[in-house]
N, CA, C and O of each residue as an XYZ file, in Angstrom:
208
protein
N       0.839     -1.173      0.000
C       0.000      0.000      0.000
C       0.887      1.241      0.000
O       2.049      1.293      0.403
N       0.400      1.906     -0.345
C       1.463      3.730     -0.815
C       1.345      4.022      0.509
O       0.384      3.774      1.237
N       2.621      4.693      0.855
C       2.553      5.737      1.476
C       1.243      7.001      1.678
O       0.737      7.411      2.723
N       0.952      7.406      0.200
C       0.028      8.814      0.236
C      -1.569      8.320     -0.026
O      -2.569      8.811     -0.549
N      -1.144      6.828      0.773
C      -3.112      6.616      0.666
C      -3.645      6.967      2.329
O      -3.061      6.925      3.412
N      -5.038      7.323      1.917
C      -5.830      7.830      2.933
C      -7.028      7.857      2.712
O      -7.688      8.316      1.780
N      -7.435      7.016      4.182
C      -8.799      6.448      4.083
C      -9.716      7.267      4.111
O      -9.453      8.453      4.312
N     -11.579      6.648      3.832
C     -12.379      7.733      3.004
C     -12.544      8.298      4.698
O     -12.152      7.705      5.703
N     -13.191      9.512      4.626
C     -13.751     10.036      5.695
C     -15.366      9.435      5.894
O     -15.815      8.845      4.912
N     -16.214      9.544      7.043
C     -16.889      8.926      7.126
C     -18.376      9.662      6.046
O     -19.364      8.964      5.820
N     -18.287     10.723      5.653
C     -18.870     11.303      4.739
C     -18.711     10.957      3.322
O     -19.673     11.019      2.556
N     -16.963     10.418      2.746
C     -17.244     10.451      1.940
C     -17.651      8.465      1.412
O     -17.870      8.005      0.292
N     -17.604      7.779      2.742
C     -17.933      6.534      2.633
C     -19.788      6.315      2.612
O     -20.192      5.296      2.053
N     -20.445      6.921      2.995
C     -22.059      7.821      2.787
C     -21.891      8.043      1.318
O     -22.479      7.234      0.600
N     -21.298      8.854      0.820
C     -21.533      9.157     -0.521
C     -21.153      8.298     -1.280
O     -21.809      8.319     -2.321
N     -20.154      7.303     -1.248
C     -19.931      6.063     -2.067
C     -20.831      4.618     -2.483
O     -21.071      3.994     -3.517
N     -21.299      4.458     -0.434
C     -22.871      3.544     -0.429
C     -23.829      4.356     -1.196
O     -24.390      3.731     -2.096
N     -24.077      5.293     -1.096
C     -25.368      5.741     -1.536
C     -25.104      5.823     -3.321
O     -26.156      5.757     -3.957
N     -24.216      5.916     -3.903
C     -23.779      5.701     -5.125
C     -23.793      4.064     -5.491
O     -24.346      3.629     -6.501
N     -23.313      3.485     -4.815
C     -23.787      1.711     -5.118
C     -25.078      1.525     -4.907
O     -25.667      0.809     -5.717
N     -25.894      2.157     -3.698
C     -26.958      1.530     -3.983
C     -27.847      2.059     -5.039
O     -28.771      1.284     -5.283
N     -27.848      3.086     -5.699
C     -28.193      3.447     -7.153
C     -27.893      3.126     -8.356
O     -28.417      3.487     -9.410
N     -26.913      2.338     -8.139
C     -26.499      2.120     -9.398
C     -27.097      0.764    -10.245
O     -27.901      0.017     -9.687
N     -26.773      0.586    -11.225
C     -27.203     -0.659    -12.012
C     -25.810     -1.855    -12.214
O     -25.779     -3.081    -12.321
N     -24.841     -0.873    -12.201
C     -23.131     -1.832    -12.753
C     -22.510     -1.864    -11.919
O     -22.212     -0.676    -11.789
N     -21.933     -2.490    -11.008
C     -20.498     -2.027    -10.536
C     -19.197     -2.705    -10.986
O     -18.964     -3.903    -11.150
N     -18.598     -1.887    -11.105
C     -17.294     -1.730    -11.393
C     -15.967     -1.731    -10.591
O     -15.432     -0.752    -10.071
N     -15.525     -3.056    -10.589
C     -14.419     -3.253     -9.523
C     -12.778     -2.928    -10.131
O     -12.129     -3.972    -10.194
N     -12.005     -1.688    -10.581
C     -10.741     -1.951    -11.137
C      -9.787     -2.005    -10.216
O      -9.708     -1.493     -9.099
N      -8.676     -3.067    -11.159
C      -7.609     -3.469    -10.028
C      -7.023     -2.992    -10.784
O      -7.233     -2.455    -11.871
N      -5.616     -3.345     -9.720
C      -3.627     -3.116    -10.744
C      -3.781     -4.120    -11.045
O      -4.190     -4.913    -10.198
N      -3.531     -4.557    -12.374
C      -3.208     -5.737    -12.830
C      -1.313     -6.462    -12.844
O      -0.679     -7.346    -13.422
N      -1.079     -5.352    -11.775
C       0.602     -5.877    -11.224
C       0.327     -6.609    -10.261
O       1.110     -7.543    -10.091
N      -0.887     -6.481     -9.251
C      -0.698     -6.924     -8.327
C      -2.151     -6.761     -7.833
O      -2.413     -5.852     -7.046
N      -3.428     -7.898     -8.412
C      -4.519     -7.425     -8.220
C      -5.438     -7.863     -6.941
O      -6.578     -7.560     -6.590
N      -4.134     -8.959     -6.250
C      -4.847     -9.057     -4.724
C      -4.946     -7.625     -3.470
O      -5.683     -7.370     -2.518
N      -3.570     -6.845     -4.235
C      -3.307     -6.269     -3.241
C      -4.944     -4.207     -3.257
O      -5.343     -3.445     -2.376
N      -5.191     -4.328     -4.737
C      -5.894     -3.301     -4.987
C      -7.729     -3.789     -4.832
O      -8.692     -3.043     -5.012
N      -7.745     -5.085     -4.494
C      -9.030     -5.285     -3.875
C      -9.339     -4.676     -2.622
O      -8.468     -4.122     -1.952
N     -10.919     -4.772     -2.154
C     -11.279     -4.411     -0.901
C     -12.065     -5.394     -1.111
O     -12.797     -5.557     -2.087
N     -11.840     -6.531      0.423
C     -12.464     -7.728      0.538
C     -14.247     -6.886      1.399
O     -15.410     -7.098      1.056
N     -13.904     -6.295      2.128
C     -14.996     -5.920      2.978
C     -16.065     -5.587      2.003
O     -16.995     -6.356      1.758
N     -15.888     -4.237      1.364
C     -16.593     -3.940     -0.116
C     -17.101     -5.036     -0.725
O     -18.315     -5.149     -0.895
N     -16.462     -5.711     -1.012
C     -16.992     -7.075     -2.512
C     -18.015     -7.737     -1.068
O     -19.192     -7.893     -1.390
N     -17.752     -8.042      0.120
C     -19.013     -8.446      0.810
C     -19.945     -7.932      1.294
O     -20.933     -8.543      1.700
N     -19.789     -6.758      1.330
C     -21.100     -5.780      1.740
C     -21.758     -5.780     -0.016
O     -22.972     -5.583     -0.073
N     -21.187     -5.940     -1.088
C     -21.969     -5.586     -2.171
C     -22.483     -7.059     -2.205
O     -23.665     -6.977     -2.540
N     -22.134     -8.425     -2.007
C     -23.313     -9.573     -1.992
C     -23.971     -9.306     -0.749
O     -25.135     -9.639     -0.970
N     -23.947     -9.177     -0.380
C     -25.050     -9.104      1.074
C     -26.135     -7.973      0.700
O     -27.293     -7.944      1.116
N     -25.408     -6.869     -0.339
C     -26.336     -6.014     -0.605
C     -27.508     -6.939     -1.839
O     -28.712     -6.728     -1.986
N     -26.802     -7.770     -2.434
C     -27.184     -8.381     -3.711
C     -26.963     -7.155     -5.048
O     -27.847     -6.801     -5.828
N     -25.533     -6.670     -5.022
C     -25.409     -5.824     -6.023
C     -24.388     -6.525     -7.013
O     -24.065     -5.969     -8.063
């Protein structure tokens, strides 16, 4: 993980759910150098539990 990453604030994690749950597609992009490491496991299970 980078150095200059920084996690969402709790506002802008509100505005991200509320963008999945509107949506019709989602769209998961990885690094394809290294595409275990650019997943979010939590995400991909809150979106089946959502059934998205």
């Amino acid at each position: 993980m980078s150095k200059d990453f920084k996690p969402l604030t709790r506002g802008a994690w509100k505005k991200f759910w509320r963008a999945v749950k509107d949506a019709d597609i989602i769209l998961e992009v990885l690094d394809p150098r290294d595409p275990p490491a650019s997943r979010m496991p939590a995400v991909e299970c809150r979106l089946v539990e959502m059934g998205q």
